[in-house]
N, C-alpha and C positions, 0 to 999 in steps of 0.2 A: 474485430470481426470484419470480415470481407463480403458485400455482395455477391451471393450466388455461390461462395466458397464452402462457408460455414457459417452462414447466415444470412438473411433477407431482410434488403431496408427497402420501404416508399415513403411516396412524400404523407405528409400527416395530415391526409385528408380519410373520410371514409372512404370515397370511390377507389382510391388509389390503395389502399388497404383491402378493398375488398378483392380488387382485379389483382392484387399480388398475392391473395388467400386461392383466389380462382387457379394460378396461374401454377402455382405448388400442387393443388391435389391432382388439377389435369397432368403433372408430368411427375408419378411414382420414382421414375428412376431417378431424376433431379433431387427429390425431396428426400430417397434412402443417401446418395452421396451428400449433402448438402447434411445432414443429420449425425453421419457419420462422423466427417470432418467435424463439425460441433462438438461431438464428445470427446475426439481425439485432441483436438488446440485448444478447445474453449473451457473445456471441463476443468475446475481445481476441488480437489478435495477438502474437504471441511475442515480434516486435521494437517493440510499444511498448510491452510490459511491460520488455524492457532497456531501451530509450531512456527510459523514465521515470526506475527505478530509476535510472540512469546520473545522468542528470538532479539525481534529490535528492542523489547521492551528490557531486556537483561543487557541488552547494550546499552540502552541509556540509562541504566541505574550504576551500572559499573562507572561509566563518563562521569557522571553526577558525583556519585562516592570519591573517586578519582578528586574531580574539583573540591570541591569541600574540604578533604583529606588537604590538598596542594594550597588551601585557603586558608586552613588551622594552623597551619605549618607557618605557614608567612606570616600571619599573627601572633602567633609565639615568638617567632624570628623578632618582628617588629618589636613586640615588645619585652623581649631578653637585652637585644641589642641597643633600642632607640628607644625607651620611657619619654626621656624629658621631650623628644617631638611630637611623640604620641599625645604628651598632656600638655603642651605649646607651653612648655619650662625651657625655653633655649637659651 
């Protein structure tokens, strides 16, 4: 968010809150562009905020799957190939 762009920051006092609430309804035209811009850069929809989340979330179960799969595999491997290191018979 940008000051005065697409949105309005002051400092975190009441006074300063109050003079930047003054300062918005005294200038309409400020406050239609300034709102504007808000819904056009700021605004995200509900459902691409799920379809994303979703998104990384089937990315790291595939990752996940993926590891395990590559970690079952090397365990069998290890113990096809190598028993007796496996059970410290060398």
């Amino acid at each position: 968010m940008t000051d005065g762009v697409n949105g309005f920051f002051s400092e975190p006092t009441e006074e300063a809150y109050a003079a930047r609430i003054e300062e918005v309804i005294d200038d309409g035209e400020m406050y239609s562009r300034v709102a504007k811009a808000a819904r056009e850069q700021l605004y995200i929809n509900w459902d691409t905020v799920v379809e994303t989340i979703y998104g990384k979330y089937q990315e790291l179960i595939a990752a996940k799957r993926e590891q395990t799969e590559r970690n079952s595999l090397e365990n069998r491997l290890r113990q096809a190939f190598l028993p007796d290191v496996e059970n410290n018979n060398l």
